[in-house]
N, C-alpha and C positions, 0 to 999 in steps of 0.2 A: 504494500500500500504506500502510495506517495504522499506527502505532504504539499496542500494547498490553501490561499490566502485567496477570501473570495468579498470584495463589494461590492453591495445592490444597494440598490437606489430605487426607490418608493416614492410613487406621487406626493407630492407635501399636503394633499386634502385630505389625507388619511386620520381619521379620530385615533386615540392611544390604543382601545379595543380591538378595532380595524386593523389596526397594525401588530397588534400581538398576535391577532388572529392569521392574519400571514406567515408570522416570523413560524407558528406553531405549524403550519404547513410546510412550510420549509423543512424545518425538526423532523417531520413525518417525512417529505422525498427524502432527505437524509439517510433514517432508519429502515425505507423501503432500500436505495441503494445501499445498504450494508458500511454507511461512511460513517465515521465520528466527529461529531464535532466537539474542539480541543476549547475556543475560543470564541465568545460570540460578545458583541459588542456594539452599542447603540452609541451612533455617534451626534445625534437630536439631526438638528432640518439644518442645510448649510446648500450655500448658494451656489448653482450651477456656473460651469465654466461659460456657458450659453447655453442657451434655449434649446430643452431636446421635449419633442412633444407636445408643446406647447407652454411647457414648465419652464420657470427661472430657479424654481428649488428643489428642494426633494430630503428625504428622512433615509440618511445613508446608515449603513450595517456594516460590518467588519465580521468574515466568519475565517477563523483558522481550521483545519479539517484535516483528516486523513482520509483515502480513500484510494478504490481502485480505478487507474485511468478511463477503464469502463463506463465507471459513476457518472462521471462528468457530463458526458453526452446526454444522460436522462436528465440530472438535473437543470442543465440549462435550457432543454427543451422543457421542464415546468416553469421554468424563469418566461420563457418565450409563451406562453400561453398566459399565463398571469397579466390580468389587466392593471396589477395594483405596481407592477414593478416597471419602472421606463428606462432602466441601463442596468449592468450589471459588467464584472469582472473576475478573470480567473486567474490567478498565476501561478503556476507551479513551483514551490520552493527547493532551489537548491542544500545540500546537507550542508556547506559551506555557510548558510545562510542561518539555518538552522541550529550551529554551531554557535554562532554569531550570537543570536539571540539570549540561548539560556549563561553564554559567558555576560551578557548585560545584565538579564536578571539575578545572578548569582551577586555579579559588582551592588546592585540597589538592594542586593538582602542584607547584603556585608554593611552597606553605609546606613540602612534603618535601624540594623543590629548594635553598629556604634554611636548612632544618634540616641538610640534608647538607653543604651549604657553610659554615653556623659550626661542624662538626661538625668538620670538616679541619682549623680552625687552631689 
């Protein structure tokens, strides 16, 4: 299974319900394709580069995932059928990249770990 980093982009007329209520359909093509997702992330309504659809905004998502090359085709053909989603993105992540990451997280555990610790005395 490879590792993938995926944004969608959601009409911005969407109520918070409406919107959960997608996000929770995604979860399910997800679990239909056998993917996990690692990471999921609301990033609130932020302004388009231009005009896609008729929209100047949109209610972006951040999903990290693992899955099989396979997956992908399904799920972006439920992206492509969904009237509530007007862009999306997939990128395949390198293990180089990958690497990269939990050496970052590891660095902001260490410095919250010493910020709590001169915090105490």
């Amino acid at each position: 299974m490879q590792h993938y980093e995926q944004i969608v982009v959601f009409k911005p007329d969407l109520e918070e319900p409406e919107l959960e209520e997608n996000i929770n359909k995604i979860k399910e093509q997800f679990k239909k394709q056998e993917a996990d997702i690692l990471e999921l992330q609301k990033w609130g309504i932020k302004t388009l580069a231009y005009e896609i659809k008729k929209y100047r905004q949109g209610h972006y998502i951040l999903l990290r995932f693992q899955a099989a090359p396979s997956a992908i085709l399904a799920i972006e053909r439920h992206y492509k059928l969904s009237e509530s989603i007007i862009r999306f993105i997939t990128v395949k992540l390198l293990p180089q990249q990958l690497e990269k990451e939990k050496e970052k997280k590891e660095k902001e555990e260490k410095q919250t770990e010493s910020s709590s610790e001169s915090g105490e005395k």
